[in-house]
PDB file of N, CA, C and O in Angstrom:
ATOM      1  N   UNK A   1      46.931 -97.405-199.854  1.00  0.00           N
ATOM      2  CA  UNK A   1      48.294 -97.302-199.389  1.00  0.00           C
ATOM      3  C   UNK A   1      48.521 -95.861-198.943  1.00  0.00           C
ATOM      4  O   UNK A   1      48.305 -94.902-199.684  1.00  0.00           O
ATOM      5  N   UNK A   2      48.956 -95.766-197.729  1.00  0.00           N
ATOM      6  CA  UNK A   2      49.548 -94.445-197.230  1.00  0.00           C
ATOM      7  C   UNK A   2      50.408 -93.813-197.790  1.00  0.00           C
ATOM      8  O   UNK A   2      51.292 -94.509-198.288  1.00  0.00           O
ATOM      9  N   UNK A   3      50.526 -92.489-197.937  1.00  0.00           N
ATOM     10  CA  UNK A   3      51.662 -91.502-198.589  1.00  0.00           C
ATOM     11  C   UNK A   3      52.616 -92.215-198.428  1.00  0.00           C
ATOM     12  O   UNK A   3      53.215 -92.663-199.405  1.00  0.00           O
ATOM     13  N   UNK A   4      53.041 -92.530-197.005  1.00  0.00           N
ATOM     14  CA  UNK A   4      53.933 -92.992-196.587  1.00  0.00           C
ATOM     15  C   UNK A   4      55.018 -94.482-196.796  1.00  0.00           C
ATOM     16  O   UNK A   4      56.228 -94.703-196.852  1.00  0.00           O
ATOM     17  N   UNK A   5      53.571 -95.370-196.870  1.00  0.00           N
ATOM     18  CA  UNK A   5      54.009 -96.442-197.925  1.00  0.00           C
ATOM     19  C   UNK A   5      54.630 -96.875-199.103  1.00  0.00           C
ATOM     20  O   UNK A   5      55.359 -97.786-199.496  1.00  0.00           O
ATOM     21  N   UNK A   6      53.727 -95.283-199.755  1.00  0.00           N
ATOM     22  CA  UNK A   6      54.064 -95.020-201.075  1.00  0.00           C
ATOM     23  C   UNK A   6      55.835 -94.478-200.757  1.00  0.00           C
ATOM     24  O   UNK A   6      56.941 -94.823-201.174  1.00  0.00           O
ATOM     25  N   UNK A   7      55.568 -93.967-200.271  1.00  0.00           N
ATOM     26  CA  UNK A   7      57.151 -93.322-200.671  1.00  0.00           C
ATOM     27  C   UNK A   7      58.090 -94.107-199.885  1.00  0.00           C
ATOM     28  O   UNK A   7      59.166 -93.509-199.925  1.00  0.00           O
ATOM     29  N   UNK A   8      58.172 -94.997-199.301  1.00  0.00           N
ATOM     30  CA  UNK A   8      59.363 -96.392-198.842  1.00  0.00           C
ATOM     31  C   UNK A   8      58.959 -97.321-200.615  1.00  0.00           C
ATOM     32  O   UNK A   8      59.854 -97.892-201.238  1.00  0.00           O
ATOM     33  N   UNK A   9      57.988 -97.283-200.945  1.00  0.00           N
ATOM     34  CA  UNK A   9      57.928 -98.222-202.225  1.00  0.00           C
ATOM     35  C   UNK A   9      58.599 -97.414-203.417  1.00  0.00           C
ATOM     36  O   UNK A   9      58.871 -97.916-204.508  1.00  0.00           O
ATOM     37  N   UNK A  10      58.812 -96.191-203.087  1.00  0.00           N
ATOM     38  CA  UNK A  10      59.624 -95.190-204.415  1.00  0.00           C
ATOM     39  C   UNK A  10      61.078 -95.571-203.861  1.00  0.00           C
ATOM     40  O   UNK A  10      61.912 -96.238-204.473  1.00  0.00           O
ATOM     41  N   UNK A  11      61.213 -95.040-202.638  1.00  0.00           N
ATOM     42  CA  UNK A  11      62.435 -95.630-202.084  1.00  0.00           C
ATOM     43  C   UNK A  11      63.403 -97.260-202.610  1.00  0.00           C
ATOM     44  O   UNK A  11      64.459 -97.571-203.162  1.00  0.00           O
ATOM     45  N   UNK A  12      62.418 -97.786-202.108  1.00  0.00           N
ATOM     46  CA  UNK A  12      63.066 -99.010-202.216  1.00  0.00           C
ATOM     47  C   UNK A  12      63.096 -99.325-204.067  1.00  0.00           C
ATOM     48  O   UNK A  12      64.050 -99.768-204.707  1.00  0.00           O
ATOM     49  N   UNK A  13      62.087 -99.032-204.455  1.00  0.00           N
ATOM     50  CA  UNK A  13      62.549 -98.737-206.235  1.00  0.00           C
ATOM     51  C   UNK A  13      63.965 -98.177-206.716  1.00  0.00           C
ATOM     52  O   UNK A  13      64.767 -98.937-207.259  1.00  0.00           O
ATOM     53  N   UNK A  14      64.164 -97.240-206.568  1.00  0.00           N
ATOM     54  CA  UNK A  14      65.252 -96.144-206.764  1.00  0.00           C
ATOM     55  C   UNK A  14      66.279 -96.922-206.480  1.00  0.00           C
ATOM     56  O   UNK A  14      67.181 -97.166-207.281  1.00  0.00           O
ATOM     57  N   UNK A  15      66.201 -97.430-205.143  1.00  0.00           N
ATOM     58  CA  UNK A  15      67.635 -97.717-204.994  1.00  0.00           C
ATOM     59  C   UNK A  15      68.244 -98.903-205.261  1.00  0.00           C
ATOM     60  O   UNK A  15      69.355 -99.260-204.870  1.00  0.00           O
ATOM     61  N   UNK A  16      67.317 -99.620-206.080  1.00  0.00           N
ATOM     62  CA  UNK A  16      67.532-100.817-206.878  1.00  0.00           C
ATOM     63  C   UNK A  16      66.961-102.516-206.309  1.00  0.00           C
ATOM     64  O   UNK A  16      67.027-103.644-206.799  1.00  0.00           O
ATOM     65  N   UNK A  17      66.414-101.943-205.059  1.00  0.00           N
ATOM     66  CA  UNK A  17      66.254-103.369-204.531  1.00  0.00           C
ATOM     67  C   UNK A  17      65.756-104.319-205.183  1.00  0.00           C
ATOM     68  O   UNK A  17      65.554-104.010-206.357  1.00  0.00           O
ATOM     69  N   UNK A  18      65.272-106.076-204.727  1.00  0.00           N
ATOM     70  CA  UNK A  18      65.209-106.909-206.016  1.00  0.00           C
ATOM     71  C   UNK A  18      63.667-106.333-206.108  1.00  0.00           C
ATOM     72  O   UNK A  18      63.310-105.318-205.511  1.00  0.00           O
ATOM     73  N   UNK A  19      62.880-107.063-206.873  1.00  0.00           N
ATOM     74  CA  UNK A  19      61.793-107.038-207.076  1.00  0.00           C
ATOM     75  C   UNK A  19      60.712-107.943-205.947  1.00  0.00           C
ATOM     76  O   UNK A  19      59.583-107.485-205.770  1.00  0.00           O
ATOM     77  N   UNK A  20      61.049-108.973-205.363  1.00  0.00           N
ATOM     78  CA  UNK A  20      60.740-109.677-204.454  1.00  0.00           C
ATOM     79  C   UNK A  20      60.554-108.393-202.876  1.00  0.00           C
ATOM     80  O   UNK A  20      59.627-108.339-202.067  1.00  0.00           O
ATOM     81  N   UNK A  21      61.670-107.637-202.937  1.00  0.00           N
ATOM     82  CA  UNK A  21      61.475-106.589-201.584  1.00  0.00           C
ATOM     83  C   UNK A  21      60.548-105.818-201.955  1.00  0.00           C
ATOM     84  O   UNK A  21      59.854-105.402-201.028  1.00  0.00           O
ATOM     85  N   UNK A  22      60.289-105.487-202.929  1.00  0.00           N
ATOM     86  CA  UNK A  22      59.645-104.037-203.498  1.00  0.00           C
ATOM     87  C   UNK A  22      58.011-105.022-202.781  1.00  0.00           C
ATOM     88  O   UNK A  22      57.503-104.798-201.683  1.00  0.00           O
ATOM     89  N   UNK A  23      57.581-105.942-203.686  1.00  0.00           N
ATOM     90  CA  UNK A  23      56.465-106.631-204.142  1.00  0.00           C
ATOM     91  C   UNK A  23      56.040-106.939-202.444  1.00  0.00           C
ATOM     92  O   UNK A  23      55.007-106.503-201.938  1.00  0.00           O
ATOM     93  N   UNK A  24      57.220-107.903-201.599  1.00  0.00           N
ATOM     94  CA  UNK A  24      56.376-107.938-199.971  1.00  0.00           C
ATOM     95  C   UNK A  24      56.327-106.971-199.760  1.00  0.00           C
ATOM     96  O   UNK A  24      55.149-106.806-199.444  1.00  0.00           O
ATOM     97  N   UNK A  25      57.174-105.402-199.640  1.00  0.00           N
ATOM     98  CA  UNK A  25      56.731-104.606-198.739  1.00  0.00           C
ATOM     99  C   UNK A  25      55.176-103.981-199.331  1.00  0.00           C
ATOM    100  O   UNK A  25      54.523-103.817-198.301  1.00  0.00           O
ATOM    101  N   UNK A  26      54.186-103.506-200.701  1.00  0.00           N
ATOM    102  CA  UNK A  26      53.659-103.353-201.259  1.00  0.00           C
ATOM    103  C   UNK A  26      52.329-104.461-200.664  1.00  0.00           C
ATOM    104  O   UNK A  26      51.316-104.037-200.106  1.00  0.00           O
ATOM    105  N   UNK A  27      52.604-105.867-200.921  1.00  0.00           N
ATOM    106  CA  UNK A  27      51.549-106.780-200.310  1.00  0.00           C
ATOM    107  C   UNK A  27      51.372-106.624-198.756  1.00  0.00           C
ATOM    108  O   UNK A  27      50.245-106.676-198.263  1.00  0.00           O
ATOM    109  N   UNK A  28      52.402-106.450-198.053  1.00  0.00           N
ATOM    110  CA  UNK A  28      52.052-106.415-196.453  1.00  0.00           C
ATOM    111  C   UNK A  28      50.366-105.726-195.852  1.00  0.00           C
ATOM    112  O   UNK A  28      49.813-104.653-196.090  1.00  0.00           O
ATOM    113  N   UNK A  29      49.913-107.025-194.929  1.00  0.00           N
ATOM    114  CA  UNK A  29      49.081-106.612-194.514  1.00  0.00           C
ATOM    115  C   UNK A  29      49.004-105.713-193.156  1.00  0.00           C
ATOM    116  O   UNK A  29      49.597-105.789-192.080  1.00  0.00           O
ATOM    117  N   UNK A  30      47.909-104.733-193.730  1.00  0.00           N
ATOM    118  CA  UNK A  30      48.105-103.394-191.925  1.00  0.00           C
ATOM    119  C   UNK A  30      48.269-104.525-190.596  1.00  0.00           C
ATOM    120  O   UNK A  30      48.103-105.743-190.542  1.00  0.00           O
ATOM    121  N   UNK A  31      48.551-103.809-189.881  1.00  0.00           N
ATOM    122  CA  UNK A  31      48.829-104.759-188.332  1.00  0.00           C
ATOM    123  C   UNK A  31      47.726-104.463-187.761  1.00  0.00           C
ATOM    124  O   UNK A  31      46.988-103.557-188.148  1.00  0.00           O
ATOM    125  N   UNK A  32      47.503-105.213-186.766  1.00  0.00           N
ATOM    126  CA  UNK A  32      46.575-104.976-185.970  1.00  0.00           C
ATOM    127  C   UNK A  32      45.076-105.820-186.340  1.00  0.00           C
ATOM    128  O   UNK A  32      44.854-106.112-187.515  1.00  0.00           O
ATOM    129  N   UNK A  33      44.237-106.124-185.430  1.00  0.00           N
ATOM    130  CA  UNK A  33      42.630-106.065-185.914  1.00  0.00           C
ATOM    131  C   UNK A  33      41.870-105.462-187.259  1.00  0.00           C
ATOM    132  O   UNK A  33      40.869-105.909-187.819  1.00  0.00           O
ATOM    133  N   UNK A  34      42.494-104.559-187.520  1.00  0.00           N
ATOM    134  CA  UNK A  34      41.588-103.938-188.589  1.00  0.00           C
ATOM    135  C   UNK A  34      42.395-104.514-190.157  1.00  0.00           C
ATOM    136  O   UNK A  34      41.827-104.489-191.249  1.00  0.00           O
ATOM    137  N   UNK A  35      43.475-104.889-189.979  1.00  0.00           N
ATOM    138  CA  UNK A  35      44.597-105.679-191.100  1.00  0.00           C
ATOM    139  C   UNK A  35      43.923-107.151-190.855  1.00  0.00           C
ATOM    140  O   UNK A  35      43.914-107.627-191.990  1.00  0.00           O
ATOM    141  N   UNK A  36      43.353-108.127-189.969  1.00  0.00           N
ATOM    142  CA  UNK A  36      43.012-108.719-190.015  1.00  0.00           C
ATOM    143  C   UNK A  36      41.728-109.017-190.079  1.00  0.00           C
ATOM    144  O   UNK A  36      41.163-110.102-189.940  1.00  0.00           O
ATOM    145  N   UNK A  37      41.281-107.878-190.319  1.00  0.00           N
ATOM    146  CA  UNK A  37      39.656-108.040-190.939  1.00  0.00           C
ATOM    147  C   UNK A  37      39.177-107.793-192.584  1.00  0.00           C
ATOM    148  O   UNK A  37      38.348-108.227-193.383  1.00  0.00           O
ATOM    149  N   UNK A  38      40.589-106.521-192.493  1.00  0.00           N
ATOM    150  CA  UNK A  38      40.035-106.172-193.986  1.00  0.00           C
ATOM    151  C   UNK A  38      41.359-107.012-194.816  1.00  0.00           C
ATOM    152  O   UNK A  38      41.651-106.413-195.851  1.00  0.00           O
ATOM    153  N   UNK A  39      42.055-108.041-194.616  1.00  0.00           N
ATOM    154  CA  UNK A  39      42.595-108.728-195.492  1.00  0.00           C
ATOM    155  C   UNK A  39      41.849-109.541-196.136  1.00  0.00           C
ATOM    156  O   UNK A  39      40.716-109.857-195.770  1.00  0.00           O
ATOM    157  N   UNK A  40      42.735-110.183-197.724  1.00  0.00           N
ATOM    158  CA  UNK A  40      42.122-110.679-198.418  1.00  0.00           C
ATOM    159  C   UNK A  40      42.904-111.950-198.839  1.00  0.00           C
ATOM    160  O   UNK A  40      42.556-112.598-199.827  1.00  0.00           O
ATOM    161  N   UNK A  41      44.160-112.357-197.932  1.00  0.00           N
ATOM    162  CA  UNK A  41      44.747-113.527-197.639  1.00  0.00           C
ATOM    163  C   UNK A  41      43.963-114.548-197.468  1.00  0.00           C
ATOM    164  O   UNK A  41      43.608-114.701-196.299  1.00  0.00           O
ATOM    165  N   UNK A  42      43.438-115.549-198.469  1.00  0.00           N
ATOM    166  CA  UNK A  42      43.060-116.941-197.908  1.00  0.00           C
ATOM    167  C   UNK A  42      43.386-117.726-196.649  1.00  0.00           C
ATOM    168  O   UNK A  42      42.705-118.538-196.022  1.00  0.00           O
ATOM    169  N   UNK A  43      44.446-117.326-196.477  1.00  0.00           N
ATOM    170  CA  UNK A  43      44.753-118.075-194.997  1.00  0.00           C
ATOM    171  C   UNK A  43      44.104-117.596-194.098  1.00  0.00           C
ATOM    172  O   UNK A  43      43.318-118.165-193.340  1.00  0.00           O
ATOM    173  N   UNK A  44      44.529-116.089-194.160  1.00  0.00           N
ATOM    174  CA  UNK A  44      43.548-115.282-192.499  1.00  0.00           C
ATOM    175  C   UNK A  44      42.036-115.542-193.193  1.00  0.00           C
ATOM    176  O   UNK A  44      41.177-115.051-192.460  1.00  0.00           O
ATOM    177  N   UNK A  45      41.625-115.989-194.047  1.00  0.00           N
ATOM    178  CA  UNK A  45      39.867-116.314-194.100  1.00  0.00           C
ATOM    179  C   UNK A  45      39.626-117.236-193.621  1.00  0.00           C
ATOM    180  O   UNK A  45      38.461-117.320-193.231  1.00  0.00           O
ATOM    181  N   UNK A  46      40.256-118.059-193.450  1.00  0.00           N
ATOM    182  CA  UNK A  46      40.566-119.710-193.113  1.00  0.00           C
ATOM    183  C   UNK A  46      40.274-119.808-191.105  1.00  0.00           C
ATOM    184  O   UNK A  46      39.542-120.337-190.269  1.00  0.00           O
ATOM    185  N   UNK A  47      41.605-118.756-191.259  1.00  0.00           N
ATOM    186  CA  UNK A  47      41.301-118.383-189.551  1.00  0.00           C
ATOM    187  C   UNK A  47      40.465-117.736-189.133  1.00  0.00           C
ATOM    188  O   UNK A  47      40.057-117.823-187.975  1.00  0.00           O
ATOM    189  N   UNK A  48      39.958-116.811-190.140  1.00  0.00           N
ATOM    190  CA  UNK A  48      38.341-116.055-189.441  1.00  0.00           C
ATOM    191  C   UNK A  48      36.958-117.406-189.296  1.00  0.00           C
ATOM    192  O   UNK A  48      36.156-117.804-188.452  1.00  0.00           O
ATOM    193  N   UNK A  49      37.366-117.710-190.723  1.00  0.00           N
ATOM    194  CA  UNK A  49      35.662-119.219-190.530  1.00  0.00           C
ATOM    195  C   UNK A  49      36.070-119.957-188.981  1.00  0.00           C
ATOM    196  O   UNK A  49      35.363-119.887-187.976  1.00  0.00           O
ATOM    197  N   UNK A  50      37.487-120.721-189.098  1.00  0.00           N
ATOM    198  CA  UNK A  50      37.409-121.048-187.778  1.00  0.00           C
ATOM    199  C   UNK A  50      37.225-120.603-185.991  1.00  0.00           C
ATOM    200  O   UNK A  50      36.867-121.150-184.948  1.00  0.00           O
ATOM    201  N   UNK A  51      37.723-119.273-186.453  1.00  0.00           N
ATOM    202  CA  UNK A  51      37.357-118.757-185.081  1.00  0.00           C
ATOM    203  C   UNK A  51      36.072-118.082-185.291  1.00  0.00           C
ATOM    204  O   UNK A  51      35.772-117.453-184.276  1.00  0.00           O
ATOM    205  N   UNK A  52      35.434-118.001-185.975  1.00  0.00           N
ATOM    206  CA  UNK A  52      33.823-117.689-186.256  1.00  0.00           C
ATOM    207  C   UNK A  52      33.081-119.374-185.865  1.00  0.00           C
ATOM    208  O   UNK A  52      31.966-119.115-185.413  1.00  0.00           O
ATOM    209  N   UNK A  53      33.215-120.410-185.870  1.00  0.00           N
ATOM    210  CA  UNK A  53      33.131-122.077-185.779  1.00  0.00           C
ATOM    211  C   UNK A  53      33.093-122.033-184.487  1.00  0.00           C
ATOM    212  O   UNK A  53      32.032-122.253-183.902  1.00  0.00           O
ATOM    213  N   UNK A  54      34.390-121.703-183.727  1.00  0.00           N
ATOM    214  CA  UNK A  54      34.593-121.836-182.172  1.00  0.00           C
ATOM    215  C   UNK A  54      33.422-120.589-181.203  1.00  0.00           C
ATOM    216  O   UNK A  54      32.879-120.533-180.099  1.00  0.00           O
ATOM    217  N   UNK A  55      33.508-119.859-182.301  1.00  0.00           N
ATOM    218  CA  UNK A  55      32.286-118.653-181.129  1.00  0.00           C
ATOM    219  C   UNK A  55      30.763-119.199-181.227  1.00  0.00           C
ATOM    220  O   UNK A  55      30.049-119.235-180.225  1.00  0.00           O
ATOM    221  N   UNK A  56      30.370-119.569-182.345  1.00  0.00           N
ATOM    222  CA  UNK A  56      28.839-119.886-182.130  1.00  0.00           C
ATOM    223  C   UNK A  56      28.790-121.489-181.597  1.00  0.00           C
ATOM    224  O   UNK A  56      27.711-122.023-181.342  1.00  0.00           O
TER     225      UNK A  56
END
């Protein structure tokens, strides 16, 4: 997690939000290609086997 992450997750602590905001923003996966490679979401594995299926 980025400094930066970190400190919207102190943020959003502090200022009381529920626990549900704290917890998605904390789980969110990076954007982009490289969030969808190095996730560990069952679903996006689901979509890598299949589009790994459709290329070979």
């Amino acid at each position: 997690m980025a400094v930066a992450d970190y400190d919207r997750s102190l943020e959003l602590e502090q200022s009381g939000a529920p626990a549900r905001d704290r917890l998605t923003h904390i789980w969110e996966g990076e954007p982009g290609l490289k969030g969808w490679l190095s996730t560990v979401d069952h679903k996006e594995y689901g979509k890598r086997y299949i589009a790994t299926a459709f290329l070979f």
